[in-house]
N, C-alpha and C positions, 0 to 999 in steps of 0.2 A: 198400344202396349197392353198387354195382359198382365190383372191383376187379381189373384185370387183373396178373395176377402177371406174366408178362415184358412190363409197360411199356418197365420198362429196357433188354432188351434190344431191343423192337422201335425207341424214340427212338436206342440206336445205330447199329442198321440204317440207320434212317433218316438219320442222320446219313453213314454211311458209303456209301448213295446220292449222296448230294451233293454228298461228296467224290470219287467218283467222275466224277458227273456234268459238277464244275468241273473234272478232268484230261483229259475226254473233250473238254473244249471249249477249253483249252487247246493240245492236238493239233490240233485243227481248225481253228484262227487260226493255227498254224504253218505248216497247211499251206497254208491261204491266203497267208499271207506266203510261202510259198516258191514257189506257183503264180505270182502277183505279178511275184514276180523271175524268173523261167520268161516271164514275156510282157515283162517288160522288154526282158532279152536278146536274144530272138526281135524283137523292133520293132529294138530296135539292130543285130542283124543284117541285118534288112531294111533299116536307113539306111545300113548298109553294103554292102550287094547294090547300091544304087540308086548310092549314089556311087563306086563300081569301075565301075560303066557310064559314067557321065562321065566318069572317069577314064582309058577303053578308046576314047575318042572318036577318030576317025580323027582322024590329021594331031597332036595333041598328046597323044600316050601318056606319060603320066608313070612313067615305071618306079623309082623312087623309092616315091613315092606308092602306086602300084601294090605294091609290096613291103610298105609299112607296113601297109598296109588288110588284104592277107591275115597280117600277123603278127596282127594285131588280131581277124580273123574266129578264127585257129587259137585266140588268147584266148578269145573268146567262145564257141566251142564245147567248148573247155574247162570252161567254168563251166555250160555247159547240161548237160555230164556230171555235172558235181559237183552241180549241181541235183535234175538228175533223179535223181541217188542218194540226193540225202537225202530228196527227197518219196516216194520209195520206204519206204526209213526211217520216214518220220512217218507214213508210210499204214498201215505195218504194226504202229504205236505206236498208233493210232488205232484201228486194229480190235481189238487187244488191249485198248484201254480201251473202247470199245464192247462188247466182251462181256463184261468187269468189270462195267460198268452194267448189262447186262443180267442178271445173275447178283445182283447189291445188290436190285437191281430186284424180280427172282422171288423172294428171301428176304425185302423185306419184304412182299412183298403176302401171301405165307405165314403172317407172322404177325398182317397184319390179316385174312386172313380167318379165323385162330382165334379173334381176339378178338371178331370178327362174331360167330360162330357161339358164345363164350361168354359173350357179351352177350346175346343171342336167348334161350339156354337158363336163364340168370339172371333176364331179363324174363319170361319162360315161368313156373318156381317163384314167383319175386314173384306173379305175376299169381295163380295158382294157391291160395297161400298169401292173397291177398287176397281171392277168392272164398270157400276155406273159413271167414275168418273174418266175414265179411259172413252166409254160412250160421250159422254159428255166432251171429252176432247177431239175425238171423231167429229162429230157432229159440227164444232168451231170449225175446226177443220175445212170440214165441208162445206159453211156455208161461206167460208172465208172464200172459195175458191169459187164459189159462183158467182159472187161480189164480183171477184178481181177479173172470171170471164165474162163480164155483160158490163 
């Protein structure tokens, strides 16, 4: 019977995979969510491009109006900053858990291909071990049978 001596550590590789992998995608819904509100913004800004034009309409220029809508753009350009800094941010959390995972990743494949490789060489002795004595049972065999002719 085969018995891999770092089981243990390779199920917590494995495990630490995983956890990896659920941080990595974590990051990656974040920044989805951040993209999201990145095109929010951007559409709101564009319904505020569109309505400063009616609002610039010859003969009823509302300059009131006209005032609030660019308080409200220098808002919104404000928060595209502060957007864009944090998806900056989560881009660069994200690369850094991406090569976490990839590093969890190459560690365990490392140790399943040891236990590949000493399971092969286990089955290999087994096997080996079960040919000699099958010879070995031949051989009884045979000499039983020259016995029982002579």
């Amino acid at each position: 019977m085969f018995h891999f001596r770092l089981q243990t550590l390779l199920r917590l590789r494995i495990a630490e995979r995983d956890q990896r992998r659920a941080e990595l995608a974590k990051a990656l819904r974040a920044e989805e969510v951040l993209r999201a509100e990145e095109q929010r913004v951007a559409d709101e800004q564009a319904a505020l491009a569109r309505h400063v034009q009616s609002l610039k309409s010859p003969g009823s220029a509302n300059i009131d109006g006209l005032l609030q809508t660019h308080r409200y753009d220098v808002v919104l350009l404000s928060q595209r900053k502060q957007i864009a800094s944090q998806l900056a941010q989560v881009q660069a959390e994200s690369e850094r858990r991406r090569l976490a995972l990839v590093e969890a990743d190459r560690q365990v494949r490392v140790l399943e291909k040891l236990h590949d490789r000493q399971f092969a060489a286990h089955r290999s002795q087994a096997e080996r071990l079960e040919a000699k004595q099958f010879d070995e049972i031949a051989l009884l065999g045979y000499v039983r049978n020259q016995e029982a002719a002579t």
